[in-house]
N, C-alpha and C positions, 0 to 999 in steps of 0.2 A: 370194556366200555363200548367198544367199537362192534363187538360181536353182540352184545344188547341193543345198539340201536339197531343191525340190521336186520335183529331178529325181529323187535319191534314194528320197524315200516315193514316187513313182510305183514305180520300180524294186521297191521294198519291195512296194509293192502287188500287182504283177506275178509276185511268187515269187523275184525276182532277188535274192536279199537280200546272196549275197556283193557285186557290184554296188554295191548301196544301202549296205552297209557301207564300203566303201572309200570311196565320195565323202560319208559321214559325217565320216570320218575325215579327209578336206579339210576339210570347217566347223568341226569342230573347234580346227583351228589360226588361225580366225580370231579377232576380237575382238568380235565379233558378240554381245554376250551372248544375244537372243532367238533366233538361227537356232545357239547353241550348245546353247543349252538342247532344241531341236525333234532337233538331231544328239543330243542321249544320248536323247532320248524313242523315236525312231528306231529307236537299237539296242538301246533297254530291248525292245521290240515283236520284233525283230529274235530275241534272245535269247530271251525265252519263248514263242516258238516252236519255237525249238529245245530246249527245255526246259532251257537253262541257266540255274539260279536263281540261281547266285551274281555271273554277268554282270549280271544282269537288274537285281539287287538293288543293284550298284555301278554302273551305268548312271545307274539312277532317281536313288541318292540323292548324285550328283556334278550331275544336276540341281536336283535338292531344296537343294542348297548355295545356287544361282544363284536359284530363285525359290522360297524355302521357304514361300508362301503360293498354290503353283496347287492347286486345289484338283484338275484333275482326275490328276495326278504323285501326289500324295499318297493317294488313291481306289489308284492303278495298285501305291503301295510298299506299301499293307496290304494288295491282293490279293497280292502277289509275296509277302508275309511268311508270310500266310496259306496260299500252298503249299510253300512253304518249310519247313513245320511252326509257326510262330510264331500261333497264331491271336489270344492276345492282344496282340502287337507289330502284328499286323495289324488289329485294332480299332483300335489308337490313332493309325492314321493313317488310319484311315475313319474317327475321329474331327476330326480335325483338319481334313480333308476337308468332312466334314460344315456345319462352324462354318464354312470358309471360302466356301463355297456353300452354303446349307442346301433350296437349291430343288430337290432330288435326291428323290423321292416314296418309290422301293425302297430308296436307302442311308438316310434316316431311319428306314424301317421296319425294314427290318436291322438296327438299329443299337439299337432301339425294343426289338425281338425278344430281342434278347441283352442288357438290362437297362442298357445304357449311356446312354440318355438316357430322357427318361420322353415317354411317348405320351397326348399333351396333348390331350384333346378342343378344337376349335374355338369357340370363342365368337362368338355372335350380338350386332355393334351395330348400332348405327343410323349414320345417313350421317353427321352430325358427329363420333360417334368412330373413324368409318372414316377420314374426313379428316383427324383429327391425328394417330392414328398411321400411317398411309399417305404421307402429302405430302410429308415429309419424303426419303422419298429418290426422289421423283418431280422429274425435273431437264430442265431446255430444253439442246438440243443445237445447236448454233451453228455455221457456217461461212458467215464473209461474212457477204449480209445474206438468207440463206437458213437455216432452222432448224425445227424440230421437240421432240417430247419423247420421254424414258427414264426408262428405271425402274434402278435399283440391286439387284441382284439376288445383290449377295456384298461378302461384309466383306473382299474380297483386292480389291475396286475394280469390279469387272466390274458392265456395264450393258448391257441391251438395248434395240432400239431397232428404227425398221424399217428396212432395207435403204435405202430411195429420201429420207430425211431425209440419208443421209450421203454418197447416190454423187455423184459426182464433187468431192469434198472435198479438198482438198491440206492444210488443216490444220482441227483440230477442236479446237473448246471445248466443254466442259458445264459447263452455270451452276445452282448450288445455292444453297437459301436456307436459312439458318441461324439460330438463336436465335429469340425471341421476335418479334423486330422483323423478322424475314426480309431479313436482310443477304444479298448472295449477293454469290456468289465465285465465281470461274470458275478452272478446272483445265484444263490438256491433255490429250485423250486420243487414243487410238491406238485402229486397229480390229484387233482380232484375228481376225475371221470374219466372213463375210458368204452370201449365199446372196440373189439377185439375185429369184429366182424363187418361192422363198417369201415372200422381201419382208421380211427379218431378218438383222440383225447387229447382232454384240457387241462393243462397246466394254470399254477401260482407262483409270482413270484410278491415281493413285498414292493407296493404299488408306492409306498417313498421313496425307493429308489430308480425308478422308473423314469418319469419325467419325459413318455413320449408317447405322442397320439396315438390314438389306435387306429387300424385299417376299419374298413367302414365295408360289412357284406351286405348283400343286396341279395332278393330272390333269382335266382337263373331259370328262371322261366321263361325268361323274353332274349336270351341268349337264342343265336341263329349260324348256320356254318358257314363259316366266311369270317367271321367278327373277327378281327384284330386283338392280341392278349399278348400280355405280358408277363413273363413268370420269374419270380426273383428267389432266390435260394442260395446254397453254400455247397454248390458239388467239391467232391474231393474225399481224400481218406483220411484218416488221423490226424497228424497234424496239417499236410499239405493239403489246405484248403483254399478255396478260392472265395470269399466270402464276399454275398451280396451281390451277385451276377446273375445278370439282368441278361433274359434273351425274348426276344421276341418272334410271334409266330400267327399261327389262325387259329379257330376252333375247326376243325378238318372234319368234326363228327358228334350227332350228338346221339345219347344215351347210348353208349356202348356200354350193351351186358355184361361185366366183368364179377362171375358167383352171382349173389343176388342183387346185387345196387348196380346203378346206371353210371358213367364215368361219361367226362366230355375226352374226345380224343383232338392233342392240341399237337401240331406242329413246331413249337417252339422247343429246342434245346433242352433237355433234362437230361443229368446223368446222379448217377449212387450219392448223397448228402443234400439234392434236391428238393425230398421226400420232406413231405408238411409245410412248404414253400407255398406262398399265395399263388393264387392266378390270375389276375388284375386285369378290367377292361378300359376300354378308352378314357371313362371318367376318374382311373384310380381305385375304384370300388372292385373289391372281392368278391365273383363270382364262382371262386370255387381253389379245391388244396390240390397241388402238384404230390399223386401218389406213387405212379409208377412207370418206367421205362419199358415199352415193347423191344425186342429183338431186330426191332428195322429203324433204319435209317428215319427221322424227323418223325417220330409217332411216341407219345407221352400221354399219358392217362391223368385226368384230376376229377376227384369225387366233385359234384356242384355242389355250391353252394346250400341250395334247398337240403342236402343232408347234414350239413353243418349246423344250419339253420334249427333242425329238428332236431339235430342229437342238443344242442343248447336249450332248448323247450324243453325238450325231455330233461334233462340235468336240470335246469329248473323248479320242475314239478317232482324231484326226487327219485326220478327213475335212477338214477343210476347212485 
């Protein structure tokens, strides 16, 4: 089933769409609920192309049945509604959207723009109340006795993390601490995307048992060197870990060429289980993933934000 759908969005990709529709229409009949849900997404895409909006619209929300908290399904039924004529039926599910991932920079301001949520200036704290409203959904990713850290990035379960803490994983846990006493709990998750080469992917876990905000990324565009950040992870090996250590520092450099992607070079403390760790600025907000430890003393690498930002677009629109 899985190997039909991606031969299918290939096919899609390609223009073949009749193609791509018929071996939809095999995953369909399976039992597969994730590669059934990717078959209507398929030929939601499929359809408004062709500009049938009412295909389009009974596509999406025969998926919206199977997972009525994807945030990016629910983004795709208030666009569809929205040409459809429905511009307010089409807010409420770029509302919903919204809530369920709110790290989307244009759908908040969109959404800002048309009066439906309120456009909240940022507030400036200091590192300890960075730390306790941040930590929380900052979480150790585990397979075996190899591991890393993420961040929580949606009230529907999704987390990212970097690519090279999860490859070659056959099965995966993320361990969260909870309450006062930092009880943790470990959940199963699954990886939904990944991107090798950027050195990012996004994890699930099941969003009932979650119960904690997400971090909140921002375009790092307007990041400058000197900025004050804060980066939160779980260095350590196997089980001696140190979980949830917070160190603070500057951005020392920006766009270091590291292969082909740009990297901010940050001064703050990282060592080995760091790796997929936020990088947080003054207001709390996620400007970018703690990837990598240079060889010298206070010099730490994190992809921006803006790549995170577009490997999410891109998983959205089915690239991956």
């Amino acid at each position: 089933d899985a190997a039909y759908f991606h031969i299918g969005h290939a096919l899609e990709k390609a223009g073949r769409a009749e193609q791509a529709s018929r071996l939809a229409g095999e995953v369909l009949k399976s039992g597969d609920t994730g590669c059934v849900v990717k078959a209507y997404s398929m030929l939601a895409g499929i359809y408004n192309k062709r500009g049938d909006r009412k295909q389009e619209l009974k596509a999406l929300s025969e998926a919206l049945v199977l997972y009525p908290q994807d945030a990016s399904l629910n983004l795709r039924f208030g666009n569809a509604w929205e040409a459809a004529g429905c511009p307010n039926r089409g807010n409420y599910y770029r509302l919903i959207s919204w809530h369920c991932m709110p790290s989307r920079p244009a759908l908040a301001a969109g959404l800002a723009r048309a009066g439906i949520i309120e456009d909240k200036a940022p507030v400036e704290m200091d590192a300890a109340a960075i730390f306790k409203s941040s930590s929380p959904a900052v979480v150790r990713v585990v397979h075996g006795d190899a591991g890393g850290t993420g961040f929580i990035i949606g009230r529907n379960g999704l987390l990212l993390t970097n690519y090279h803490v999860i490859d070659g994983a056959d099965e995966l846990e993320v361990k969260i601490r909870k309450g006062e006493k930092g009880e943790e709990t470990s959940l199963p998750a699954r990886v939904l995307a990944g991107d090798a080469m950027r050195d990012i992917a996004l994890l699930a876990v099941d969003p009932a048992k979650l119960e904690i905000e997400p971090l909140i990324m921002v375009d790092s565009s307007g990041v400058k060197t000197g900025d004050r950040v804060i980066a939160i992870g779980n260095p350590g090996f196997g089980t001696r870990v140190l979980m949830n250590t917070a160190t603070e520092g500057i951005v020392s450099g920006l766009n270091r060429e590291l292969g082909k992607h740009s990297f901010f070079q940050i001064s703050a403390a990282v060592n080995p289980g760091n790796s997929g760790g936020p990088l947080l600025n003054r207001n709390g907000q996620v400007i970018g993933m703690v990837t990598l430890k240079a060889q010298l003393e206070n010099v730490g690498f994190a992809l921006q934000s803006s790549e995170l930002l577009n490997f999410i677009e891109g998983y959205e629109n089915g690239d991956y």
